[in-house]
C-alpha positions as CSV (number, residue, x, y, z in Angstrom):
1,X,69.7,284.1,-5.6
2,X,73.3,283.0,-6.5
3,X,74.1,286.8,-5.2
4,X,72.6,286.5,-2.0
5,X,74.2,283.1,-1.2
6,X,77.7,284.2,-2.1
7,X,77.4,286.8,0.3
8,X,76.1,284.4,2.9
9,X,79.3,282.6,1.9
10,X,81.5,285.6,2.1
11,X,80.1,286.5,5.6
12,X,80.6,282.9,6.8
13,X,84.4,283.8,6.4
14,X,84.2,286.5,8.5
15,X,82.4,284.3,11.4
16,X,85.2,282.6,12.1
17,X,86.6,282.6,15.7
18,X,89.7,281.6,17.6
19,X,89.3,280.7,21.2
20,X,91.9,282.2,23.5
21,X,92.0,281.5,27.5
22,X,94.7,283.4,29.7
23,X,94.4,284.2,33.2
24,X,91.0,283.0,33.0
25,X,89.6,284.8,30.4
26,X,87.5,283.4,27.3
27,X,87.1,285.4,23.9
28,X,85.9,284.4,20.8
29,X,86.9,286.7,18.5
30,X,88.1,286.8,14.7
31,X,91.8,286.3,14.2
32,X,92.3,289.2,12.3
33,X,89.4,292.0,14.2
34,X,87.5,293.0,16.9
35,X,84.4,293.5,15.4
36,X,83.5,289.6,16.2
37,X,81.0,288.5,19.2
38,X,83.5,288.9,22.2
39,X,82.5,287.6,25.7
40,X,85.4,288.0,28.4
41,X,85.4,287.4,32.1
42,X,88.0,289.0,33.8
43,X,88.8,285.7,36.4
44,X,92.2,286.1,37.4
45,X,93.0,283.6,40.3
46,X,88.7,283.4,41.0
47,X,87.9,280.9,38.2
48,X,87.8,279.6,35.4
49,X,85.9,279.7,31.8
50,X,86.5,277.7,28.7
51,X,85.0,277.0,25.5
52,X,84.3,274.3,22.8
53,X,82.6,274.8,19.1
54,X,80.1,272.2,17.8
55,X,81.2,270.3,14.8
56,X,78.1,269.5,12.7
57,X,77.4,273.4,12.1
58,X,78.3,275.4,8.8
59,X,76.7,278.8,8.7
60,X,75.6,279.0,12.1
61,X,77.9,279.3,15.1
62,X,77.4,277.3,18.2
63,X,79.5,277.5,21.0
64,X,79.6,276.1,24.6
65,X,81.2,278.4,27.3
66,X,81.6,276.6,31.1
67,X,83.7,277.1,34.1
68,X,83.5,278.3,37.9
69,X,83.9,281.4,39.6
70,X,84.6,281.6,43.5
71,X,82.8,285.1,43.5
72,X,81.2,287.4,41.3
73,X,83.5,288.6,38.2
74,X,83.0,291.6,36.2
75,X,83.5,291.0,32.2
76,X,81.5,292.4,29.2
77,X,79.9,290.9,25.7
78,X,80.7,292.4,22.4
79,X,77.9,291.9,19.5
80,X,78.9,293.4,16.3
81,X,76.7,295.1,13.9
82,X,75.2,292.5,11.2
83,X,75.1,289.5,13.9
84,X,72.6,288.1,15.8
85,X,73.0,285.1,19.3
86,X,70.6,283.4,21.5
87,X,72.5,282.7,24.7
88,X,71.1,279.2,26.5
89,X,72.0,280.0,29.9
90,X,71.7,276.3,32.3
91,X,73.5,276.6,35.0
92,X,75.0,280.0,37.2
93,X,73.9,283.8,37.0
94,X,74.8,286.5,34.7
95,X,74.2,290.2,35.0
96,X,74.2,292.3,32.1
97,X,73.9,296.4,31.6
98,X,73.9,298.6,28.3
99,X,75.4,301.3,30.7
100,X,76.4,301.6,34.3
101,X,73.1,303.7,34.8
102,X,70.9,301.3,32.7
103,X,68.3,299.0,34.0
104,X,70.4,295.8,35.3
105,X,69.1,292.6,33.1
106,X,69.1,289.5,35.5
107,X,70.2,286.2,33.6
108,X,68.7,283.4,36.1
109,X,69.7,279.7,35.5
110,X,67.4,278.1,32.3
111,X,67.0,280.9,30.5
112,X,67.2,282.2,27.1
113,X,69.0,285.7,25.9
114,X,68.6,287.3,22.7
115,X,71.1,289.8,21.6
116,X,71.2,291.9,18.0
117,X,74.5,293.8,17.5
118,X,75.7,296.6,17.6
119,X,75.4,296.5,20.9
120,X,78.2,295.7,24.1
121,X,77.1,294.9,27.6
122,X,78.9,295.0,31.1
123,X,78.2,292.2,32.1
124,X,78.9,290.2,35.7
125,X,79.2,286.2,36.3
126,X,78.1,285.3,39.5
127,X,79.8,282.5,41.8
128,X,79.2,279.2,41.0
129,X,79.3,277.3,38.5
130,X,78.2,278.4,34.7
131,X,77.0,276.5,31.8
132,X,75.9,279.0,28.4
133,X,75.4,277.6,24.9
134,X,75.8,280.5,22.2
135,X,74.1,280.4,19.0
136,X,74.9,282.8,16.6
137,X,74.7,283.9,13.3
138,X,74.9,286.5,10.1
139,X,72.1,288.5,9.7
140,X,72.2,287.9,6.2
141,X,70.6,284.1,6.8
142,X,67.5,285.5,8.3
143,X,66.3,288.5,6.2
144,X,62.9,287.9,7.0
145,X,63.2,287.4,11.2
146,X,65.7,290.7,11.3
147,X,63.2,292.7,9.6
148,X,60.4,291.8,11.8
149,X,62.4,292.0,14.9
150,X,63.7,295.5,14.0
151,X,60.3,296.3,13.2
152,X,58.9,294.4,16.5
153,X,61.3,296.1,18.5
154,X,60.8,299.7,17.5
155,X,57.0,299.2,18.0
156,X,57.8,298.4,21.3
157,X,60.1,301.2,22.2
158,X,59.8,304.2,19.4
159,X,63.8,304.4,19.8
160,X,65.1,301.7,17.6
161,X,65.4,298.5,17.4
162,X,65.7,296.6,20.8
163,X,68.8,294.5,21.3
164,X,68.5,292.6,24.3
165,X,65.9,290.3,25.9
166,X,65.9,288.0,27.8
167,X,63.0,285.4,29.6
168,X,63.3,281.9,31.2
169,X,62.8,278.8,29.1
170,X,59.8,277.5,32.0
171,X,57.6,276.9,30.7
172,X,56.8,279.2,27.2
173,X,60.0,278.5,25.8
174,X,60.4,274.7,26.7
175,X,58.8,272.9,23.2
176,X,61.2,275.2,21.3
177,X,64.3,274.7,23.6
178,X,63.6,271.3,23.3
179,X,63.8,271.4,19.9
180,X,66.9,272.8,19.7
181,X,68.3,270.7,22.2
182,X,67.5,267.8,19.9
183,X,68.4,269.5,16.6
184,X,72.1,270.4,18.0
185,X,72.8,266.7,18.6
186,X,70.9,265.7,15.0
187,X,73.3,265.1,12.4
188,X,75.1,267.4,10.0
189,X,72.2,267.1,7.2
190,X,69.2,268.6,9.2
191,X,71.2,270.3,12.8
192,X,71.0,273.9,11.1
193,X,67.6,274.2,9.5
194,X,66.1,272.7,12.7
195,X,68.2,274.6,15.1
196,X,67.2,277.7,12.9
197,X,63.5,277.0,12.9
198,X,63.7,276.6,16.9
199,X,66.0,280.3,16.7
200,X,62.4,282.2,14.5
201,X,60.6,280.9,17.6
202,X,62.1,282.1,20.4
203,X,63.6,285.0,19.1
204,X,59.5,286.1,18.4
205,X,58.4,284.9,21.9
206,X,61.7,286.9,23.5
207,X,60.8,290.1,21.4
208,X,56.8,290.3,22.5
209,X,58.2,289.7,26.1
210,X,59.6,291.6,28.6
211,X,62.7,291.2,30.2
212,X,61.7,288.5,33.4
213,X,63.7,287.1,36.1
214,X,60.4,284.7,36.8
215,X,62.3,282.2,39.8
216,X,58.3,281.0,40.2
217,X,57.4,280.5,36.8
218,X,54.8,277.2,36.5
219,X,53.2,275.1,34.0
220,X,51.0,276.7,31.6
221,X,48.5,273.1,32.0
222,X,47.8,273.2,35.9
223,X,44.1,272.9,37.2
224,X,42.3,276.2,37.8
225,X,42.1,276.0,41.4
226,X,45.7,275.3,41.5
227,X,46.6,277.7,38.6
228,X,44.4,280.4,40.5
229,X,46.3,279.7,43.7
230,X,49.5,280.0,42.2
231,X,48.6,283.7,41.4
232,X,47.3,284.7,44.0
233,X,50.5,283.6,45.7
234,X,52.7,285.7,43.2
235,X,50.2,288.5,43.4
236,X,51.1,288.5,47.3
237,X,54.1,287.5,48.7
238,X,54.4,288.7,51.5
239,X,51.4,286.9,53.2
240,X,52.1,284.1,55.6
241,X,50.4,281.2,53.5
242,X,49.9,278.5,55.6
243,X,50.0,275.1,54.0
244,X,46.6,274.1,55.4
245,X,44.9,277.3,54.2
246,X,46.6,276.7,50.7
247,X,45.7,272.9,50.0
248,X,41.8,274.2,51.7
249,X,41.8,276.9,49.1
250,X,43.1,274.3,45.7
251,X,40.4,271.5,47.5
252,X,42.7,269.0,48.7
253,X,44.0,267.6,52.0
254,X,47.2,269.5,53.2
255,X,49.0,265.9,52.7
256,X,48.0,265.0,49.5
257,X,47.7,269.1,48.3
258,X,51.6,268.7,49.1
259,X,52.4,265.4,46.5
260,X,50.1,267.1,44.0
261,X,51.6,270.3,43.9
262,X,55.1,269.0,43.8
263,X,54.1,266.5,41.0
264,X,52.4,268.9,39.0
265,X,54.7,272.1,39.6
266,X,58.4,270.8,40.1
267,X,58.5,271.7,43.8
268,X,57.1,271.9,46.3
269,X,54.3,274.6,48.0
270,X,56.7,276.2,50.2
271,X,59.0,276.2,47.9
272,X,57.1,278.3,45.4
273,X,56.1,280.8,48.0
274,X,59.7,281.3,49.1
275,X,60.6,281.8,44.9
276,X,57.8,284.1,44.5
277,X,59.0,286.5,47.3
278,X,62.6,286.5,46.5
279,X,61.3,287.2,43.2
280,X,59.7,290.2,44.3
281,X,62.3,291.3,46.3
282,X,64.8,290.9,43.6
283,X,62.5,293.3,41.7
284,X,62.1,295.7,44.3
285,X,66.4,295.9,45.0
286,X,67.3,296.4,41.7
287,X,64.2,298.9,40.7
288,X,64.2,300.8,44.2
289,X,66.5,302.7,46.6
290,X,64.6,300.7,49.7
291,X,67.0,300.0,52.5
292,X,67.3,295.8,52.4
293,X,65.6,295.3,55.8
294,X,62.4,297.0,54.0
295,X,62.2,295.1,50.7
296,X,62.8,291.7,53.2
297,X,59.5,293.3,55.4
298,X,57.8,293.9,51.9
299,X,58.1,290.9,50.8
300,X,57.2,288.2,53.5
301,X,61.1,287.8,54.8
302,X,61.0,287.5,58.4
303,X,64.6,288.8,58.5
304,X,67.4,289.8,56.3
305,X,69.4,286.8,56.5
306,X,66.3,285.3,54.9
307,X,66.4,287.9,52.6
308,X,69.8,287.3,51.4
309,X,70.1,283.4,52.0
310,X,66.8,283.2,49.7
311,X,68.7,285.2,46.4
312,X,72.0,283.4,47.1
313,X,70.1,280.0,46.7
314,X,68.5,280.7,43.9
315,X,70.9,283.7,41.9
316,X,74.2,282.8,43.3
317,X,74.2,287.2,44.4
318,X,74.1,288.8,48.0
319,X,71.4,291.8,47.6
320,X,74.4,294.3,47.6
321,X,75.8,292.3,44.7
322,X,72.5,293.2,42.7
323,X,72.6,296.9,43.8
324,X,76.5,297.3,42.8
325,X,77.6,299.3,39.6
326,X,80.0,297.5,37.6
327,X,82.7,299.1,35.6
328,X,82.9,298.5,32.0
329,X,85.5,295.5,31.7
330,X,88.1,296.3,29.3
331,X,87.4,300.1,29.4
């Protein structure tokens, strides 16, 4: 035992970061190597990121990275071998790619990212403003959780262990991102075991999942005739859903359909029909070579401009911006 923890001890040494911030770039990076969780986004005059590092944490690392880009900024994220992160992503887009001709993971506001080195990303910030909290940590503090994740993740795939995923927090990953929330702000005696029980959770919910922008997710507790509504919805976008038909379908009176759905959901009925086709359409522009006009006309957009106003509201992108190859920042 006295091994184990002396290597834990050891590690912790080489966890240790310096902040630097020039020309609007953030890294967090060991003073003496590379091989250290790196995110950079290459700003210049278009924004602006910085950084802070919690107090009350020992072993684990917890950073906050904000700032404000004026349009979309290419970077990249660096996770060496031997660590694990759980990005908290509140506020403002990310884009991330293994390789300029892998699948493009969408990082939506309120979402939750799970990365195991060795692995970098190309990664994009969209405009806006951006608000991530990064949680990581040696490997060697949670034998058990590596093991199954490696395990979990080459089940999943048959070519290794996966090393990304990413799912929003609404609603299956609230209780445990409210745990964290809390445990962060706890004090120094208890903040690391509780943030660390919050990290087994969603690291198992993240690796069972697959990777989901979800803009429409709801509450797992709604009322069947609501709850079957809501699918039906999702399962077809593109129809024109009339609020009359929709509140005749859940039982209630259009007007009072309207309050109930809002209270119970977060917003309201058109709302989620508009989230659930730009969902879809987001799907169908980065998984398709479907001319824009045709994903808007699949999807229950009357025009284009709808199209593209729709994933600017909600992603902070244009369509052409999800469609665009980065090159690898740095490279």
């Amino acid at each position: 035992m006295e091994k184990v923890c002396s290597e834990v001890r050891n590690t912790r040494t080489n966890l240790k970061y310096t902040g630097q911030h020039q020309g609007g770039i953030v890294a967090l990076r060991h003073p003496d190597s590379e091989a250290i969780l790196d995110i950079r986004f290459d700003c210049g005059p278009n924004g602006t990121f910085r950084r802070t590092e919690a107090a009350n944490i020992q072993q684990l690392r917890l950073e906050s990275v904000s700032g404000q880009v004026t349009r979309t900024v290419a970077g990249a994220v660096s996770v060496p071998a031997g660590v694990t992160a759980l990005c908290f992503n509140t506020k403002g887009t990310l884009l991330a790619r293994t390789s300029p001709q892998s699948k493009l993971i969408i990082i939506p506001p309120r979402s939750v990212t799970y990365l195991r080195g060795n692995v970098r990303l190309i990664a994009q910030a969209a405009r806006g403003d951006h608000s991530i909290q990064i949680l990581s940590w040696n490997q060697l503090l949670t034998p058990l959780l590596d093991a199954w994740a490696v395990s979990r993740g080459a089940n999943r795939s048959g070519q290794g262990a996966r090393q990304i995923a990413c799912k929003p927090i609404d609603p299956h990953l609230q209780d445990a991102y409210n745990r964290f929330e809390a445990a962060r702000t706890s004090g120094p005696e208890t903040a690391e075991p509780m943030i660390l029980s919050a990290a087994y959770e969603l690291v198992a919910r993240l690796m069972v999942s697959s990777d989901e922008v979800q803009l429409a997710a709801v509450p797992m507790t709604l009322p069947e005739t609501i709850k079957e509504l809501t699918h039906r919805v999702r399962s077809s976008p593109a129809l024109p859903w009339p609020l009359k038909d929709a509140a005749d379908a859940a039982g209630y009176s259009p007007f009072h359909f309207s309050r109930v759905f809002k209270a119970m959901v977060g917003y309201g009925f058109h709302e989620y029909v508009d989230r659930c086709r730009t969902e879809a359409a987001v799907e169908m522009l980065v998984s398709t070579d479907n001319p824009v006009d045709v994903v808007a006309a699949a999807c229950g957009f009357g025009t284009t401009q709808g199209l593209r106003e729709s994933v600017k509201e909600y992603l902070g992108l244009v369509p052409s911006e999800l469609r665009a190859i980065p090159e690898i920042s740095g490279q």
